[in-house]
TIPAKOL-793807 format. One line per 8 residues: their letters; for each residue x, z, y of C-alpha. Coordinates in Angstrom, 3 decimals, padded with zeros to 6 digits. Example, Ala and Ser with C-alpha at 12.3 -4.5 7.8 and 13.67 -1.06 7.14 Angstrom:
2
AS = 012.300,007.800,-004.500; 013.670,007.140,-001.060
end
This chain:
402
XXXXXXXX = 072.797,118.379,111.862; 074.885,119.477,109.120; 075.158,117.018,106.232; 075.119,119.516,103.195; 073.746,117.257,099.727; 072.952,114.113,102.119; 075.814,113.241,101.438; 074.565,112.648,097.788
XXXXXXXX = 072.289,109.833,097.348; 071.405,110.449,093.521; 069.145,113.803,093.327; 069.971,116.647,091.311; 067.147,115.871,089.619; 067.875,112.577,088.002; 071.033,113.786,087.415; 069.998,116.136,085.466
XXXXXXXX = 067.366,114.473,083.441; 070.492,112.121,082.141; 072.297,114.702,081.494; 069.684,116.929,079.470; 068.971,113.606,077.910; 072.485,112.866,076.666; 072.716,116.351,075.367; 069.535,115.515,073.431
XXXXXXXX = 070.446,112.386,071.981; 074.205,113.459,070.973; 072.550,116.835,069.142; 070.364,113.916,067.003; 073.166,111.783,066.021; 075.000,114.473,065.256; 071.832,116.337,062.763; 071.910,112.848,061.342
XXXXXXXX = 075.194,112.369,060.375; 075.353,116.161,059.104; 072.068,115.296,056.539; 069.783,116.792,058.210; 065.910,116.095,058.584; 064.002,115.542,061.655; 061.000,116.483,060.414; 061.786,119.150,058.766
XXXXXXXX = 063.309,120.946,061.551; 060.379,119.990,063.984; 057.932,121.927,061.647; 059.722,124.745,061.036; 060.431,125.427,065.137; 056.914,124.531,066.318; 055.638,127.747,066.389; 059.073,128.564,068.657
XXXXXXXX = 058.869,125.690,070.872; 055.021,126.192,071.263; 056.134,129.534,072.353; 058.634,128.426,074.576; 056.802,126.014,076.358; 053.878,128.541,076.956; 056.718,130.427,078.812; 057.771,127.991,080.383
XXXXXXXX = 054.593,126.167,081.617; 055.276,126.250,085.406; 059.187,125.517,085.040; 057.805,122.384,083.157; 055.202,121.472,085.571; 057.611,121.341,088.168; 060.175,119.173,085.893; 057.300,116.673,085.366
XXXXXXXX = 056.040,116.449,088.927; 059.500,115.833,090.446; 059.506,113.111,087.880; 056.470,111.418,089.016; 057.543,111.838,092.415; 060.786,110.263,091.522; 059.398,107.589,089.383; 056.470,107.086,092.162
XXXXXXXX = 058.847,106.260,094.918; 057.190,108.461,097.540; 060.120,109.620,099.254; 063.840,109.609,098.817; 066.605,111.205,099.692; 067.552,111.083,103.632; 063.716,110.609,104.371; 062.145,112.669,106.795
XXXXXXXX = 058.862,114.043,105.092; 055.551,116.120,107.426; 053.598,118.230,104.931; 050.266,119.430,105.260; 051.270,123.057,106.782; 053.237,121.520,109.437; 056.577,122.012,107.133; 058.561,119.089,108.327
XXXXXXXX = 062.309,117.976,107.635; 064.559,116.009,105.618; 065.116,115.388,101.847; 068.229,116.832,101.327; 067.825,116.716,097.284; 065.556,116.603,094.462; 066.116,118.815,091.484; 064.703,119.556,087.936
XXXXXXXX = 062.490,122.454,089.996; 061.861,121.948,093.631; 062.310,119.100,096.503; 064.840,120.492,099.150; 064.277,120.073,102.823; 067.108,119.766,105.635; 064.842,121.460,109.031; 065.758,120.775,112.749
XXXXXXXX = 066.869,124.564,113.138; 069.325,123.951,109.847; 067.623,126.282,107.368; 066.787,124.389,104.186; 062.803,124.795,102.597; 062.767,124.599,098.849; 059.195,123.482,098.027; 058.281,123.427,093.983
XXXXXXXX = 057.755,119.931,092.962; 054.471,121.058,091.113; 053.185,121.858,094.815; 054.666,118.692,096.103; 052.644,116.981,094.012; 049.381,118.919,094.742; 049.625,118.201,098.298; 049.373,115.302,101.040
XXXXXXXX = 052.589,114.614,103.438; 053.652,111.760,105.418; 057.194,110.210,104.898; 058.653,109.525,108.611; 061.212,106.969,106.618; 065.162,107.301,107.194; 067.796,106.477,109.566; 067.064,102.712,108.993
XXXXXXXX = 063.204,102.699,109.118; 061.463,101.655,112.505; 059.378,104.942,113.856; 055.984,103.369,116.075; 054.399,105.774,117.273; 051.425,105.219,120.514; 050.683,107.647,122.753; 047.861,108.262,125.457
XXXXXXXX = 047.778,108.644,129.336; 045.045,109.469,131.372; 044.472,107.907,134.943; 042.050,107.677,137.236; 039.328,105.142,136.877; 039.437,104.391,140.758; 042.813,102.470,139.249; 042.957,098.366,138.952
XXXXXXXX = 043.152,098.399,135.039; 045.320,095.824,135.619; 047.763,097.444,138.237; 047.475,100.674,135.729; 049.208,098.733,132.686; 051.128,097.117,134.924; 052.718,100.652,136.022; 053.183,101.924,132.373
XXXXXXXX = 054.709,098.796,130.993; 057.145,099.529,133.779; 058.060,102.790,132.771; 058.101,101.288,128.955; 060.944,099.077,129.768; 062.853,101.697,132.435; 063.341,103.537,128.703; 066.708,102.587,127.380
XXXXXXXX = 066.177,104.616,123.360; 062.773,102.021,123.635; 062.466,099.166,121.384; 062.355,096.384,123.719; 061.700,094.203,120.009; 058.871,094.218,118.673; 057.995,094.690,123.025; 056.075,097.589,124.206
XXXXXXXX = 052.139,096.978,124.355; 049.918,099.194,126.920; 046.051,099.270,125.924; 042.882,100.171,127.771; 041.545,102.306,125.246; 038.457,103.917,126.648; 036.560,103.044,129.942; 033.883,104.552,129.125
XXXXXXXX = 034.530,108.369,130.388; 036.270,109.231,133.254; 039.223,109.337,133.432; 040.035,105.933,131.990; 042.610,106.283,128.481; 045.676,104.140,128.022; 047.351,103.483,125.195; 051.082,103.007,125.250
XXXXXXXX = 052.251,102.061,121.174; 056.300,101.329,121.224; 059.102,101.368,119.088; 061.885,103.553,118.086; 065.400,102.706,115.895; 064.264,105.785,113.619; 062.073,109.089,113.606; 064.700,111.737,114.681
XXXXXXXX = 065.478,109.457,118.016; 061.671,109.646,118.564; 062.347,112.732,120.349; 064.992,112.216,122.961; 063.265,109.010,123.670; 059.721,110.563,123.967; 060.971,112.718,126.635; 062.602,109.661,128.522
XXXXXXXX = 059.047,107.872,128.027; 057.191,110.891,129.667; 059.800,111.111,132.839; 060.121,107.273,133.439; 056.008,107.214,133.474; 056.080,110.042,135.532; 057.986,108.578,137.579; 056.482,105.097,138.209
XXXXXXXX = 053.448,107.032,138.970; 054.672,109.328,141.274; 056.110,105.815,143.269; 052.778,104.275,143.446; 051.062,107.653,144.689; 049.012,108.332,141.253; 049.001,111.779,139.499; 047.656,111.429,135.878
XXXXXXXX = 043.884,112.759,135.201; 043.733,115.921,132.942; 040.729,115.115,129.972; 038.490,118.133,131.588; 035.760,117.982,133.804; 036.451,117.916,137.501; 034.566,120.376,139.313; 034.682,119.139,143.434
XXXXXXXX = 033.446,121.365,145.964; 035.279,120.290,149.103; 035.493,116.265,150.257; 038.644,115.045,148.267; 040.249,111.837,149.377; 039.657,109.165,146.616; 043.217,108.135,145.562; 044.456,104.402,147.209
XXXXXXXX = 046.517,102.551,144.830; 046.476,099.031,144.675; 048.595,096.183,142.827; 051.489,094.631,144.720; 049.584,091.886,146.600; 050.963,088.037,146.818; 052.776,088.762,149.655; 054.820,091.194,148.876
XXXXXXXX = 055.718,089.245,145.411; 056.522,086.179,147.537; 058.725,088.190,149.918; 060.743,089.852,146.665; 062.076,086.174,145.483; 065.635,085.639,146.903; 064.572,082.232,148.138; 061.628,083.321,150.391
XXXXXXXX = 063.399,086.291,151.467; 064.179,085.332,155.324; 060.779,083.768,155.820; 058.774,085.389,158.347; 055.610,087.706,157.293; 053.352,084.446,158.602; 055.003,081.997,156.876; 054.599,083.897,153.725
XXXXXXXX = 051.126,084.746,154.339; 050.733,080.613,154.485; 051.878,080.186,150.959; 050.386,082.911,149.524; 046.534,081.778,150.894; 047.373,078.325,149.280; 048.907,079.877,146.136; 046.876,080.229,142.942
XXXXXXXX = 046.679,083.474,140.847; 046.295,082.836,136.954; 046.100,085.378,133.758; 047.414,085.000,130.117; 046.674,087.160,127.435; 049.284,088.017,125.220; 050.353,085.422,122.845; 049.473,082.779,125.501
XXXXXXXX = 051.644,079.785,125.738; 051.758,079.198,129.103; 051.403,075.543,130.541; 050.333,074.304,133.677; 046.982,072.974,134.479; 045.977,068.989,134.356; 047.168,067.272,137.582; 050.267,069.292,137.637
XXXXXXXX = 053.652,068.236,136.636; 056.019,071.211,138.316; 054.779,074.521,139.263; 056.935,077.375,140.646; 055.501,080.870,138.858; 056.243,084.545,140.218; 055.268,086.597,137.817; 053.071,090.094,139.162
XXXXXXXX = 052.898,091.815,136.277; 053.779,091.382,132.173; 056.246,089.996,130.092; 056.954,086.487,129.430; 059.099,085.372,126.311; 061.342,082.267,127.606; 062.443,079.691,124.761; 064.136,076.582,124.225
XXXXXXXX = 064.883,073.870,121.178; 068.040,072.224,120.042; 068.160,068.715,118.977; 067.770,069.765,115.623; 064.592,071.548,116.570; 065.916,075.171,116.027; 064.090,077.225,118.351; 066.631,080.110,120.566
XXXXXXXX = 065.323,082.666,122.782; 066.936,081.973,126.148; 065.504,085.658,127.545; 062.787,087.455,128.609; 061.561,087.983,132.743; 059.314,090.678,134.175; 057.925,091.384,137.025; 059.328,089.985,140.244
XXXXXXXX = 061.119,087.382,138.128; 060.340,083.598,138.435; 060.735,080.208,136.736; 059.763,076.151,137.441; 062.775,075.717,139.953; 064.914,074.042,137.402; 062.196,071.189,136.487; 060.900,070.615,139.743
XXXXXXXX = 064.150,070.134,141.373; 066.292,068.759,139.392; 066.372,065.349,136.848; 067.456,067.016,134.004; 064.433,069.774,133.494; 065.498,072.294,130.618; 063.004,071.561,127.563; 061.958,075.761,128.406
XXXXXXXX = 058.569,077.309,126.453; 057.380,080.389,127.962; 054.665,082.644,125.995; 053.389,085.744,127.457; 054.943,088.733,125.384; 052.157,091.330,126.874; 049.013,090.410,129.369; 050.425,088.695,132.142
XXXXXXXX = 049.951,088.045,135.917; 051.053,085.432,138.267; 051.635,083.824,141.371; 051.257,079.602,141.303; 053.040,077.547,143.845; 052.949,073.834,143.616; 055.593,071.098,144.198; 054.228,070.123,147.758
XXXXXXXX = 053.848,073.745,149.138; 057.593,073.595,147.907; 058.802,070.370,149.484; 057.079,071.100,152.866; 058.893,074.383,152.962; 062.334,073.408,152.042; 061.824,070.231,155.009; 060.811,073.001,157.173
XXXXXXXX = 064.155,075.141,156.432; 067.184,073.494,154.901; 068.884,076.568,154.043; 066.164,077.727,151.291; 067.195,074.543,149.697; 070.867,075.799,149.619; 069.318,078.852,148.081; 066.904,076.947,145.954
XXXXXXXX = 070.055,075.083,144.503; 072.244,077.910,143.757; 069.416,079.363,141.580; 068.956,076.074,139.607; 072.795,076.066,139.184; 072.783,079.514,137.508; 069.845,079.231,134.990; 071.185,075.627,134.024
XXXXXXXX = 074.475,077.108,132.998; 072.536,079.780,131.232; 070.649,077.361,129.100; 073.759,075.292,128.000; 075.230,078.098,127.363; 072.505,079.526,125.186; 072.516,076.368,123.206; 076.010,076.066,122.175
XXXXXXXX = 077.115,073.375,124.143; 075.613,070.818,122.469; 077.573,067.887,122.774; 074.457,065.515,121.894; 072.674,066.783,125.080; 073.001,066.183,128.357; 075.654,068.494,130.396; 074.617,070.493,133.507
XXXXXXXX = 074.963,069.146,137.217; 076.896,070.635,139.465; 075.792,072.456,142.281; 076.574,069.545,144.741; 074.639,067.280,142.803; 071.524,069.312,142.637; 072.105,069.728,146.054; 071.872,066.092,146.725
XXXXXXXX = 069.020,065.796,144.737; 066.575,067.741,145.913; 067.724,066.470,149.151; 066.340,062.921,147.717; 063.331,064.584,146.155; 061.986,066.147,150.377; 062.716,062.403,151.310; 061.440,060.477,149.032
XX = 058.436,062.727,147.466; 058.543,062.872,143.448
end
């Protein structure tokens, strides 16, 4: 879009009122200095400027408003401003008669400030001001709720023009009509990029969807008069979350189905800290579905944000194998879901095949180096092992027990 006045962030408006008001003053000083009276000159052109300002009553009432709209604050130049009549674009300037607006097609409205001021709008805010809007989806209520936010907080963060700060947050807005309404409410760097990424929202939900066999439910009534198959979509079940995780991936379908009977399944809402249950000391979590927020503290307290892990990601391997455990805090970002495997499922597996230890240790390597890394290399704190170390001893940990 063309730039034009924007490039102007004083309006014409204030502009002029200092000038008019300069020319205003100087005239005084200058009656003043000649001997002249002020009040005699007031009476003897009131009947003139009564006269004038009868003429001019609408000219006025538009200098006045776009005052008060200046003074007010409502909306400034470079703000992008929806009126009442649908009239939407942005303030391009503000002069002693009308409020100029910049349109997507590039033609400029000039609205009268005295109809400015009669009216309602809604300022959008500027290049620099967060635009959150929410939309709605409709789905079928033979859909898990659970499964169904599950699918559109996948397609939130498949959006790269999506805020992924503040994060995304999917609602089940109304189960009580069918279909079932969701609420996706997520952030965008400004209002004009609210388009390009509204259209990348819509395909990337569309096309979650499409993977897990849903079509989205229009809001009218569904008139059936043939038997319709009721759609089958279910969440990804334990077993195929287990058999995602790089360290489980060469186990056979039984031995999978093992863990997963003796695995535990366990739901945060968002905001949750998440901490393991009384009795436990380590846990290995594989998270299903949601966001969880994973933090850590320096010495000096400060709190840093080592990253965030979604679905299909996993944590616990660094504290339960290892004898320096990472001081980590995790906190559920949006509702989450996940798998539970304690630290004897884990040893009798890794005594039962060696090489997912290998695998187990290259993992703890990595997100070890991550954290040191992420805390500035404290020198106060304890350095990372090395892989042959943490190899050794987890070794120690199957023989021993912890």
């Amino acid at each position: 879009m063309s730039k034009g006045k924007t490039t102007s962030t004083v309006s014409g408006l204030l502009r002029g009122v200092i000038f008019g008001s300069s020319i205003f003053v100087t005239l005084g000083v200058f009656s003043w200095q000649q001997g002249y009276s002020f009040t005699s000159v007031w009476v003897s052109t009131g009947l003139a400027t009564a006269l004038l300002g009868f003429a001019l009553q609408q000219t006025l009432g538009d200098l006045f408003s776009g005052i008060a709209l200046g003074v007010e604050g409502a909306f400034r130049i470079g703000d992008w401003i929806r009126l009442n009549d649908g009239t939407e674009g942005m303030v391009v300037d503000i002069n002693w008669r009308a409020t100029w607006l910049r349109g997507w097609d590039n033609t400029t409205n000039v609205i009268p400030n005295s109809k400015m001021a009669k009216q309602g709008f809604t300022n959008c805010g500027n290049e620099f001001h967060r635009y959150r809007p929410w939309y709605t989806i409709n789905l079928p209520a033979e859909l898990d709720p659970r499964f169904a936010k599950q699918l559109l907080l996948e397609g939130l963060y498949r959006c790269k023009h999506v805020l992924k700060h503040p994060a995304p947050v999917v609602r089940l807005t109304d189960a009580s009509s069918v279909p079932y309404t969701y609420m996706c409410w997520i952030s965008f760097p400004n209002y004009p990029s609210m388009f390009r990424g509204r259209e990348e929202l819509y395909r990337e939900i569309h096309y979650v969807l499409q993977q897990a066999g849903i079509s989205p439910s229009t809001i009218t009534s569904e008139m059936r008069i043939r038997k319709s198959e009721i759609p089958v979509a279910e969440p990804p079940t334990v077993q195929l979350a287990l058999k995602s995780q790089p360290i489980f991936s060469n186990l056979e379908d039984d031995e999978i189905e093992k863990i997963a009977v003796v695995s535990h399944q366990k739901h945060y809402d968002t905001g949750s800290v998440i901490q393991y249950d009384e009795g436990e000391v380590d846990a290995f979590d594989v998270l299903i579905s949601g966001v969880v927020e994973v933090s850590t503290r320096l010495v000096n307290n400060k709190k840093i944000i080592i990253g965030e892990l979604g679905p299909g990601e996993s944590y616990g391997l660094v504290s339960m194998f290892t004898d320096q455990p990472i001081p980590t805090h995790w906190t559920a970002q949006t509702d989450v879901t996940l798998i539970r495997i304690n630290f004897d499922i884990m040893k009798e597996l890794v005594q039962k095949y060696p090489d997912v230890a290998d695998r187990i240790a290259v993992v703890v390597k990595q997100r070890q180096d991550e954290a040191e890394y992420l805390r500035l290399q404290n020198s106060t704190e304890p350095t990372p092992s090395s892989l042959r170390e943490i190899k050794r001893y987890i070794r120690q940990i199957i023989k021993r027990g912890k």
